[in-house]
N, C-alpha and C positions, 0 to 999 in steps of 0.2 A: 429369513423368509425368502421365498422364490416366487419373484413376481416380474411381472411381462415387462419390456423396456420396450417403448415406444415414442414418438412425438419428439417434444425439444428436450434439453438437458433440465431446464424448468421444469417440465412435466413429472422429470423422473424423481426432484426434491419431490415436487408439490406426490405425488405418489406415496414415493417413501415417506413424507411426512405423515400421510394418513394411516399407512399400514402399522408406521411405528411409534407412532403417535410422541413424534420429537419435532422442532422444526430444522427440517435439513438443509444444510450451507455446500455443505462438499461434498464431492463424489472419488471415493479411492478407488484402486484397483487390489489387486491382492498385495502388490508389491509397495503398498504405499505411493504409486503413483498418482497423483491428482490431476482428475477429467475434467477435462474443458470444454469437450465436444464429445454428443451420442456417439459419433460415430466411429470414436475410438473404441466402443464396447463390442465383446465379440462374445458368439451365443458360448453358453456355461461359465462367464465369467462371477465369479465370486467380488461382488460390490462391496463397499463399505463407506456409510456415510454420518457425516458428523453434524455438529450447532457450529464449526469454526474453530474446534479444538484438532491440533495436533493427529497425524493418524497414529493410530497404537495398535502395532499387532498383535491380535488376540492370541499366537502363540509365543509371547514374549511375559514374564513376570512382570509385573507391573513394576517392581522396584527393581528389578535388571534396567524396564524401560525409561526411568526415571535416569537412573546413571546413564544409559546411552546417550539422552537430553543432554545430558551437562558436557556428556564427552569434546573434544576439538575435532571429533570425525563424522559426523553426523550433516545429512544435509541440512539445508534451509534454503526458502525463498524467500526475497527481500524486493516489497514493491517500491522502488523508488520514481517519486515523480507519477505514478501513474502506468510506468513500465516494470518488467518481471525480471529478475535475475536469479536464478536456482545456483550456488553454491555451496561450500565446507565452509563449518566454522573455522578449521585449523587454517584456511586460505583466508578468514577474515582476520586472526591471530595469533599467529607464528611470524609471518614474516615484519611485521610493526606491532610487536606486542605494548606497545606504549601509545600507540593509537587511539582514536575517540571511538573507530569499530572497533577495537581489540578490547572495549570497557564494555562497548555495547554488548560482545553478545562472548564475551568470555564466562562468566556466570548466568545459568541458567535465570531467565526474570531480574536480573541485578540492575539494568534500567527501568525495569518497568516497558518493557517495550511492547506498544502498540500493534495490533496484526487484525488486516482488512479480513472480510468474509473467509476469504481463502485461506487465512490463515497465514499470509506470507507480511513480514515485517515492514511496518511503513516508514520509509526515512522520506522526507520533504524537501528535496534536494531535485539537482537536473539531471535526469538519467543520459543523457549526451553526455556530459561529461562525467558522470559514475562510473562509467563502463571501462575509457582509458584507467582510472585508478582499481577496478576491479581484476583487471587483466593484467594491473602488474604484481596488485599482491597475487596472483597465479602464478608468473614465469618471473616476471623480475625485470622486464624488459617494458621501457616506455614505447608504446605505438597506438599513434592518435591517427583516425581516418581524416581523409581531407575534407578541410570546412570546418574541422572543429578546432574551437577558437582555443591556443595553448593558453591564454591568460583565465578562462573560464575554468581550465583543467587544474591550472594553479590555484585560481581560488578553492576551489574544492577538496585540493589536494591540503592545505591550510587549516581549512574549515573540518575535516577528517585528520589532523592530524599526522600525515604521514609523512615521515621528516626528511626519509631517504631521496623520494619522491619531488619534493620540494626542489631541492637542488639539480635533478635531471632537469627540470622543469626551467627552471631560470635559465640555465644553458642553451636549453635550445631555444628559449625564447629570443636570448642575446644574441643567438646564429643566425634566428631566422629575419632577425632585425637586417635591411637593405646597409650598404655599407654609408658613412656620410661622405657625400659630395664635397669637397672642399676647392673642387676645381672652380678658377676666375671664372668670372662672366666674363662675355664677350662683349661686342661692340652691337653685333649684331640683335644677341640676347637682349640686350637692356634698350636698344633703341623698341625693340617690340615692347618689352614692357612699357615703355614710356607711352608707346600711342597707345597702349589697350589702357591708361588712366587717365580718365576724364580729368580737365587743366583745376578745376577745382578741388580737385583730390589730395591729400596730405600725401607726398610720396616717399614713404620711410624705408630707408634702405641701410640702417644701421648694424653695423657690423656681416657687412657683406664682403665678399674677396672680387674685386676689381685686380687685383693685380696684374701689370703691365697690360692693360688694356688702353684702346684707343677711343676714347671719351673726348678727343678736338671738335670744337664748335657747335656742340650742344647745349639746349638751352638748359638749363641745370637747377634752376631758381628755384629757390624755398626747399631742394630736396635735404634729408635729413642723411647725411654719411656717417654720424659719430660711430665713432668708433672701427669705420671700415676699413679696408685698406685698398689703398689708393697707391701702392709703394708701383715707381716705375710707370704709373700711367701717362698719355700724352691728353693735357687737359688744357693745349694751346689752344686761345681763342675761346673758352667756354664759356658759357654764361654763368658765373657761381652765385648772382645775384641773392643774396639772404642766407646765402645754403648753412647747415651747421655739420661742419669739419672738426666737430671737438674732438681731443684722442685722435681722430684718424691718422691712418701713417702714409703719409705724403711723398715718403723719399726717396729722390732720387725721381721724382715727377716735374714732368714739363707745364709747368702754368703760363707759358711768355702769352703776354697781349689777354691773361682771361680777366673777364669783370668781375673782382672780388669786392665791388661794392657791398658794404655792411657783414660780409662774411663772419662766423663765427670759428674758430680756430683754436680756442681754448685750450692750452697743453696739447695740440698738435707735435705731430713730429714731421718737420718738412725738410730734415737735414739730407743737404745736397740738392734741393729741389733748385730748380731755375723760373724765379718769378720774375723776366723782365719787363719792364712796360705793363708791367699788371697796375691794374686802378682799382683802389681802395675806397675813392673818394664817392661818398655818398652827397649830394645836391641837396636831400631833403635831412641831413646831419644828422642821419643815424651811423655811427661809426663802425670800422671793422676791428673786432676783440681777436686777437691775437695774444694775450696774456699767459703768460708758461708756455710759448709753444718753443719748441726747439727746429732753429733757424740755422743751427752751424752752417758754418759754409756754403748758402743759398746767397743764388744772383738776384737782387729785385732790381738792379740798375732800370735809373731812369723809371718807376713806380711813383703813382700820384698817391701821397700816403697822406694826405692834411688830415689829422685830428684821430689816425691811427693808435690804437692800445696796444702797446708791446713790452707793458709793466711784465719786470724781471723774467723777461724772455733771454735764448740765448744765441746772440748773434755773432757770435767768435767767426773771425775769418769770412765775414761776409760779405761780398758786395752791395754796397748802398749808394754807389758813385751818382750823381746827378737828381736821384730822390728827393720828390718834394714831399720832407716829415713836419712842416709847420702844423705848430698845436700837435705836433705826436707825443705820447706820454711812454716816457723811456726811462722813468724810475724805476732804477733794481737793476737796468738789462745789463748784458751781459756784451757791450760793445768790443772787445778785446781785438786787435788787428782787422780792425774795420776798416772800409776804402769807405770814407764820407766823402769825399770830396764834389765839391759840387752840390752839394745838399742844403736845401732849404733847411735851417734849423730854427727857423722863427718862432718864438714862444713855446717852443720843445720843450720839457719835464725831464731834466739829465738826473735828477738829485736821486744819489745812491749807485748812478751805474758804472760799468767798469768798460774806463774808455782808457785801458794799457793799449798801448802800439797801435791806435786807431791815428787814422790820418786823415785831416780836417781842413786841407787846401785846398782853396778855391773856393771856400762858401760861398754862399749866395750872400749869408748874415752872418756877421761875426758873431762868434760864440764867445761867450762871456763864462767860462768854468767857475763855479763857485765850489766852496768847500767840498763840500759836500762829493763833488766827483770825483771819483778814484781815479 
């Protein structure tokens, strides 16, 4: 029929509806193009309007156009999210024919799939990040606009199946990752962090790289090191009051004169470190756990160590010269070419340790070896 087009694109359904007594959804052109707006019509245009079904050119056999449907060359629109994308099947299923779109719309209705007024397929999905996976089944090539999120692009690329894709994906995501930092803090670094934590603050700094950093005469109390490394720092004079140094690696660090009152040290490693005149000795007898740390070759000369833990630690080639270890417990350790000399050993706990070529003149207390010491 030949009828006047005027008004909105509404108008011209609600028209064609009356003239042709169907209720009309879409507007074609001759060429199967679908109208969105009046004002792409132009006068003697041959219309063609539908309920939401497919367009079909009426010079087409019906069962030619049936086979064209099924064909991989045939357009479609696909609304995803609320947005439009106009493409080929063969671009939805050639290039990932094992895909969760290449199931979709490989067989003609084989999902059962859904299509809004227009007729265009509904997927439930984020068309932001549809559109990188659309344009590579196109060319082949990943390219994502800036802003859009590669891990959003990957899940989708997952959720669709597409396997190739996948792996572009993690690569660049691994690339676009910053590199990690493993450089030492500084002096300066961590004095700032220290002031910007409030003094009641738990200040955990486990497994952190201090390395060769100068940490002298800071207060240090309660902070948590395990596990960090401390190797080569100057931690003369600091305050380690409570601190926990378990695992940390200590060596080849300056501790002379710091308060390692109550310290915890646990399988520390402090070989080579120089502890002199360090105080252990806690007033209110909570004691400092050094238990498995490894001591080789560390100075503690002249160290107030009373009631120190140094069960089966190992102190080979140490200096211990003038060390007060009363009440220290040093079963198991590992005394080998130790300089005691000068050492309080008052009520000390030797049973089991290995005191080869240790040298024991000048105590303060004679020591009394029982069996038991190697």
């Amino acid at each position: 029929q030949v009828v006047a087009v005027y008004g909105t694109l509404s108008d011209l359904l609600s028209v064609a509806s009356n003239k042709l007594g169907i209720k009309a959804t879409s507007v074609y052109n001759g060429k199967g193009g679908l109208i969105d707006d009046i004002a792409l019509i132009r006068d003697d245009d041959v219309l063609f309007v539908c309920e939401g079904e497919p367009f079909i050119d009426p010079q087409t056999d019906g069962r030619a156009q049936e086979e064209l449907t099924g064909s991989h060359t045939d357009w479609l629109t696909l609304n995803v999210g609320g947005r439009y994308f106009t493409t080929t099947r063969s671009t939805l299923v050639n290039k990932e024919p094992d895909s969760m779109l290449a199931h979709m719309f490989k067989d003609k209705d084989a999902w059962g799939n859904k299509q809004d007024p227009r007729g265009a397929f509904l997927i439930d999905r984020s068309p932001e990040y549809f559109e990188p996976i659309l344009n590579y089944l196109r060319h082949g090539q990943l390219i994502v606009n800036d802003g859009i999120n590669l891990l959003g692009v990957l899940e989708e690329a997952r959720f669709f199946g597409i396997d190739s894709l996948i792996e572009h994906l993690e690569i660049a995501i691994k690339n676009s990752q910053p590199a990690e930092d493993h450089s030492p803090i500084s002096r300066k670094e961590f004095v700032r962090f220290l002031l910007a934590t409030p003094t009641k603050s738990e200040l955990r700094c486990q497994g952190l790289n201090f390395s060769g950093a100068d940490l002298s005469r800071l207060d240090l109390r309660y902070i948590n090191f395990k596990m960090a490394n401390l190797s080569r720092c100057n931690l003369a004079h600091a305050n380690l009051c409570c601190a926990n140094l378990e695992r940390a690696d200590l060596s080849g660090s300056v501790l002379d004169c710091a308060n390692l009152q109550g310290v915890k040290m646990l399988c520390s490693n402090a070989e080579g470190a120089s502890l002199k005149g360090c105080n252990f000795e806690d007033p209110s007898g909570l004691k400092a756990n050094l238990e498995g740390a490894n001591l080789k070759g560390v100075d503690m000369e002249g160290s107030q160590m009373t009631g120190i833990n140094l069960r089966v630690a190992t102190l080979k080639n140490a200096k211990l010269k003038n060390c007060n270890l009363r009440g220290a417990t040093l079963a198991g350790t590992d005394l080998e070419n130790c300089d005691l000399s000068g050492c309080d050993l008052q009520e000390a706990n030797l049973r089991g340790s290995n005191v080869k070529g240790a040298i024991f003149e000048e105590m303060l207390t004679p020591l009394h070896m029982s069996q038991s010491v190697r």
